[in-house]
C-alpha positions in Angstrom: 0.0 0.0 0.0 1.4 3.2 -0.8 0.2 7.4 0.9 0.6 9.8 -1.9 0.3 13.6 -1.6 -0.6 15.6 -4.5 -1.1 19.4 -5.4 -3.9 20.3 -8.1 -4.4 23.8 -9.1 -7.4 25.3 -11.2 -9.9 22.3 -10.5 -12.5 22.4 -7.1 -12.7 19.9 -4.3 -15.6 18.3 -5.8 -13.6 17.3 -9.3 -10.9 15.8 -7.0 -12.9 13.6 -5.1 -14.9 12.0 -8.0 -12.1 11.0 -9.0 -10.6 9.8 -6.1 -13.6 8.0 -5.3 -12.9 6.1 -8.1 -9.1 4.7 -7.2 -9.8 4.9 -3.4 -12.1 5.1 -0.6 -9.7 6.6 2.2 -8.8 10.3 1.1 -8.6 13.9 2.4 -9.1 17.0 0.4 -8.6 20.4 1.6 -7.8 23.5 0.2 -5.1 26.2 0.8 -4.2 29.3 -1.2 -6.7 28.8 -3.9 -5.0 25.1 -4.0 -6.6 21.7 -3.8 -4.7 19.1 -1.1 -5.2 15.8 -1.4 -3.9 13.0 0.8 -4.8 9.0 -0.1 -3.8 5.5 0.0 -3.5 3.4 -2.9 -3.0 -0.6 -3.5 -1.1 -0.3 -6.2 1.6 1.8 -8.4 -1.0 0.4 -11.2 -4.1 2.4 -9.8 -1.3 5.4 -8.9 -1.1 5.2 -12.8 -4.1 5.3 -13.8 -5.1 8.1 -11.5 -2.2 10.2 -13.3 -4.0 9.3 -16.5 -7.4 10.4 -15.7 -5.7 14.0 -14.1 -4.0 14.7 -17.3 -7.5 13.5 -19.2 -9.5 16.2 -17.3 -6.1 18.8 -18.1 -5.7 19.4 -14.2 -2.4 20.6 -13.4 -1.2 18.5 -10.6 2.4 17.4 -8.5 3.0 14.6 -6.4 4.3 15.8 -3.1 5.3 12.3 -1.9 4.5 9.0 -2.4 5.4 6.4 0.6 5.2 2.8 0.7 3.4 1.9 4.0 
């Protein structure tokens, strides 16, 4: 299982979470400086991947902060 931190700018909360409800089901969003935070757990660096492809699908500018194995 892997904790990955990301960074998405020009999107809302509720774009992020549809699509994190889709890879995962344990997340937090917040926001900060007109940012969106978001902090979740993933199985796999397969699902990690396909998150990446459905950000860049949408055109949301986005950067990983960290990503930890647990």
């Amino acid at each position: 299982m892997f904790l990955a931190k990301i960074e998405c700018e020009k999107t809302t909360v509720e774009k992020i979470a549809e699509i994190l409800l889709v890879t995962t089901n344990q997340f937090r969003i917040w926001l900060y400086d007109k940012k969106v935070y978001a902090s979740f757990f993933v199985n796999s660096f397969a699902l990690l991947r396909s998150l990446i492809k459905t950000l860049e699908a949408k055109k949301i500018k986005f950067m990983f902060y960290r990503i930890e194995e647990i």
